[in-house]
N, C-alpha and C positions, 0 to 999 in steps of 0.2 A: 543345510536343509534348503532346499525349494520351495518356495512359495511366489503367490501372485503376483506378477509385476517384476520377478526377481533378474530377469535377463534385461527389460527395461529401465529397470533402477540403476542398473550398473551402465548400460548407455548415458542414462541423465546424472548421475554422478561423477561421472567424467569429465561432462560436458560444463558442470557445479564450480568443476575444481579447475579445471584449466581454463577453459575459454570465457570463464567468467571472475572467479578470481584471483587466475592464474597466481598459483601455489607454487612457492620455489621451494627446493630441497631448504631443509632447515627451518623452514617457519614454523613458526607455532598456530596450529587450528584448534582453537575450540568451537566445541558442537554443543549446544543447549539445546534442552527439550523437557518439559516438566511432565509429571507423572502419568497424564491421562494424555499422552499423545503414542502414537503408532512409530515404535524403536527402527523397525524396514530402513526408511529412506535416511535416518540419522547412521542407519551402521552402515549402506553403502555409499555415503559420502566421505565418512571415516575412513571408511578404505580404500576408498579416491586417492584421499590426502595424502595415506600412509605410501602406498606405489608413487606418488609422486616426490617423495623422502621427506613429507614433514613431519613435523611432532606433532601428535593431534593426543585430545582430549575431548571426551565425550562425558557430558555434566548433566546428568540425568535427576533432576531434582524436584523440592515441593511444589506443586503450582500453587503460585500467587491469586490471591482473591481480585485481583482488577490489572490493568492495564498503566502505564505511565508509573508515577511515585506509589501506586496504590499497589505496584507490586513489593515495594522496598519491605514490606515488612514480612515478607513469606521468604524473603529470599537468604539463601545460607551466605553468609558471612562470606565463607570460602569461593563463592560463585562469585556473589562480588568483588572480593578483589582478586579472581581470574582475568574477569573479562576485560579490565583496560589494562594488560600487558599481554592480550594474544596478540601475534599479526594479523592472525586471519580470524573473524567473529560470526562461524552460520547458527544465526536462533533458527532452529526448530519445535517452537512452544507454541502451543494452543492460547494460553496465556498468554499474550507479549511478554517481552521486557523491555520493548523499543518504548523512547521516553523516560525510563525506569531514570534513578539517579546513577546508577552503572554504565550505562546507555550515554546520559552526558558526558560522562570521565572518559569513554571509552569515547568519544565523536571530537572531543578538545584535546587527545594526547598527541593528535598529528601522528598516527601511527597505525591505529588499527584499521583494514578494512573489512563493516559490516556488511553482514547480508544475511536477510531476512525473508525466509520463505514463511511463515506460520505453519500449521500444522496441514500445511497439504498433504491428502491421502498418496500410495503409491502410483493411484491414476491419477490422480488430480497433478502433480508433480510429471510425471510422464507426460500428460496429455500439454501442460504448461510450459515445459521444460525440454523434454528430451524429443518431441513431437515438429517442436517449428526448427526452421529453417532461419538462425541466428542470423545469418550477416542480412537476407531479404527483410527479418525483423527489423533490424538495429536502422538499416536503409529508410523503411516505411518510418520510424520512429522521429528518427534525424528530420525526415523531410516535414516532418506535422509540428517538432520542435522548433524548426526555423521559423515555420509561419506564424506561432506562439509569440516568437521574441519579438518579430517584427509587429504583431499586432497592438493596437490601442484600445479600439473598444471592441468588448466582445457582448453577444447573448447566447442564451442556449435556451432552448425551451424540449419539451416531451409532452407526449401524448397525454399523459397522466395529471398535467395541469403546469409544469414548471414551465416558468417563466425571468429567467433571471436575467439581467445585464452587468457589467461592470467594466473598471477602463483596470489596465495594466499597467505598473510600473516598470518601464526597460532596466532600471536596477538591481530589479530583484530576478534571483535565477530561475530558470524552466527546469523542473529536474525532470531528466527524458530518463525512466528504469528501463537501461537497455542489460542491466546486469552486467558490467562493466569495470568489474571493483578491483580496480588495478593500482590506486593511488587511497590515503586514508581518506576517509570517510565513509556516508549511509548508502547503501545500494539494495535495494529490492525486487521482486520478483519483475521479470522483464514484462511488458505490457503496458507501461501506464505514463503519462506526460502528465504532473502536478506544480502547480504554484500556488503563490498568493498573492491576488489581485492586489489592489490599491483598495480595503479595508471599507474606508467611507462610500466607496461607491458599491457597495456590492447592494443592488436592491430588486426588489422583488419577490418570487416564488417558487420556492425549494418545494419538490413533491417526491418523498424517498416512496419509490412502489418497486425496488429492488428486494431489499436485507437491511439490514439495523446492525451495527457492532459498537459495543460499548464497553465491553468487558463483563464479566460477573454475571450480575442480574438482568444486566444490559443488553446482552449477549441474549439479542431475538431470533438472530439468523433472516431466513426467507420471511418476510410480511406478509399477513393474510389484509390487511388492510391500506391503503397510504397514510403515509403520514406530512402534513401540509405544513411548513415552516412560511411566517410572513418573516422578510427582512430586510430591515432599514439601516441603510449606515453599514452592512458589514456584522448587524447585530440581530438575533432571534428574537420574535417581538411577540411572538405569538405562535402556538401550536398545536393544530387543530387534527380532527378524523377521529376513529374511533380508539375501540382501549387499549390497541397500541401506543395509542398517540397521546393517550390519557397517561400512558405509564409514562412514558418518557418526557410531558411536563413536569410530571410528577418527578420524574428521576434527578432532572435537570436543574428542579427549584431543591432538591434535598442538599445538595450541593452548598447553596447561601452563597455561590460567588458570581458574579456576575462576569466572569470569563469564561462559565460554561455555556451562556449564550453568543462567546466569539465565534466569527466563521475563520475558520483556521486555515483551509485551503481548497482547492477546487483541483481535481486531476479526473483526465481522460484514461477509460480503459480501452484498448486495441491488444488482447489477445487472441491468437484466435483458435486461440484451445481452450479457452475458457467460457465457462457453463455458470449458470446461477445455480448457487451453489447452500447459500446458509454461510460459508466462511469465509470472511470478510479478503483473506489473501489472494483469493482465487475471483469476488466480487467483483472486487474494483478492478480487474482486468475484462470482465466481459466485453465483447464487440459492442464497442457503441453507449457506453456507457460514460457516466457521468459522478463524481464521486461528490460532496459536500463535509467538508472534516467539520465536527465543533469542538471547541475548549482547546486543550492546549495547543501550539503553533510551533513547533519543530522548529530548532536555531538553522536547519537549514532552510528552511523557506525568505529565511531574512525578514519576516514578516516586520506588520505596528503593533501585532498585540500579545505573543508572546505564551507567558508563563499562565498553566491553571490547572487544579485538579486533577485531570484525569483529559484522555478524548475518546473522542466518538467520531464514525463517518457510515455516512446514508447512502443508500446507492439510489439512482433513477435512473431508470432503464430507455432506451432507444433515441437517445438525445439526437436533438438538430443544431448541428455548432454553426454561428456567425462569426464571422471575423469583420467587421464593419457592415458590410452592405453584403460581402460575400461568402455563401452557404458552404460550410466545409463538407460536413456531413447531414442526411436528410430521413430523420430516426433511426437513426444508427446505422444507417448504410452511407459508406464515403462515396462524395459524387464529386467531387474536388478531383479536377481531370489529371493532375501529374500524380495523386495520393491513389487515388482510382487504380490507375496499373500497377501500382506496388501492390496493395490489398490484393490484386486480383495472383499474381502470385502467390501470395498466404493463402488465398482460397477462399478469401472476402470478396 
């Protein structure tokens, strides 16, 4: 049967399976996606798979109540110990699983390679996916990851009130999601250049006037209000604006641990087929954006602070990036003169 997006889907399905995870005959794909997500874009990557001769499995199960370990207890026995013996791992859940405790076993087997779309619509996928121009992406991506590694201190600030600085450690990695997932480990929707600073220096003023993603209850989507994080040290000290903002003190003191106030990572979004959206997959890639994680810290960031509850990440919208003295981007338009001509290509 026909349906919307269905000649599109099968262009970015292809595009899923080869050029990004490149699928060899014989591997094993599982496809995840929990019950309240749209089946479309999980059956035409399945079918990717399957023409490219692997073994696929499509695990259509309970959605978990929250995101991180907070999924562990929704999730079928059976799921779990699928996922760290696929080769190939694409979640497609509205829920995560990424963090999950299946999620570590599958990132430490030295085997599996994930990828993580969330529950993008068949447009949202399209427009994200089957829409740009991979190698100009991956080129524009490289060149803003180089300046990253190279850099020391950085700030960002937005219209909106943020104000943050911090220095970098050249130790710890730049992961550039250029979609790439050719060797084991995490890989994510293409768009977005993430790390984690040097911790103690992260100080200043976080203003999420994007989206909110927390999981659950958490799970705000689009913001009708900002929400203002003071932070010192690397640490959330204070959380002001209105009842969004009231909810999510709220949410974040319900917790009792004091590594839901960690800042867990900072990543740049550069898609440019991405729209603000409400889901957080599609979020943190907007042009020009700016992400802020809290609580737990992904063992690939290599981060200081690690393990906690559950996460969370805020978006702020039209960020102005410094790289010491020099301006990369100028609310979220790149004016950075060799970034500049790439963008203009993508249509930035």
């Amino acid at each position: 049967m026909f349906n919307r997006y269905s000649l599109e889907l099968g262009k970015t399905a292809y595009k899923v399976v080869k050029d990004m995870c490149d699928v060899q005959p014989g591997e094993s794909v599982l496809i995840t996606l929990d019950s309240i997500t749209d089946t479309g874009p999980a059956e035409a990557i399945a079918q990717a798979a399957e023409a490219m001769g692997a073994k696929v499995m499509v695990a259509w199960h309970s959605t978990p109540d929250g995101y991180g370990k907070a999924a562990d207890a929704r999730m079928p026995e059976s799921l779990k110990a699928a996922i760290p013996v696929a080769d190939v791992w694409i979640e497609y859940n509205n829920q995560w699983l990424l963090y999950s405790t299946p999620w570590l076993e599958a990132l430490a087997n030295g085997k599996t390679r994930y990828l993580v779309f969330g529950s993008l619509s068949r447009e949202q996928l399209t427009r994200c996916v089957g829409n740009i121009d991979l190698a100009v992406q991956r080129r524009f991506q490289k060149a803003f990851t180089d300046m990253v590694a190279q850099a020391h201190e950085m700030r960002m600030t937005t219209p909106a009130g943020t104000d943050i600085s911090f220095v970098n450690d050249p130790a710890r990695p730049i992961l550039n999601e250029s979609c790439e997932a050719f060797k084991p480990g995490a890989y994510f929707l293409i768009g977005q250049i993430g790390w984690a600073p040097i911790e103690e220096t992260i100080n200043g003023t976080i203003v999420y006037d994007g989206s909110f993603t927390g999981g659950g209850e958490a799970e705000l989507g689009i913001l009708k209000e900002p929400i203002k994080l003071t932070v010192k040290k690397g640490k959330v000290v204070d959380v002001e604006g209105g009842s969004e903002a009231r909810f999510v003190s709220q949410w974040l003191k319900n917790f009792n641990d004091p590594s839901m106030y960690h800042i867990a990572h900072i990543s740049c979004g550069f898609n440019p087929g991405a729209k603000l959206s409400g889901m957080c997959a599609e979020d943190e890639r907007v042009w020009g954006a700016t992400v802020w994680g809290l609580g737990f810290q992904g063992p690939i960031f290599k981060g200081g602070f690690g393990d906690a509850p559950t996460h969370a990440d805020g978006i702020c919208l039209d960020t102005t990036i410094w790289i010491g003295r020099e301006k990369i981007t100028d609310e979220g338009r790149v004016v950075h003169p060799e970034l500049a001509l790439i963008a203009r290509e993508l249509g930035k």
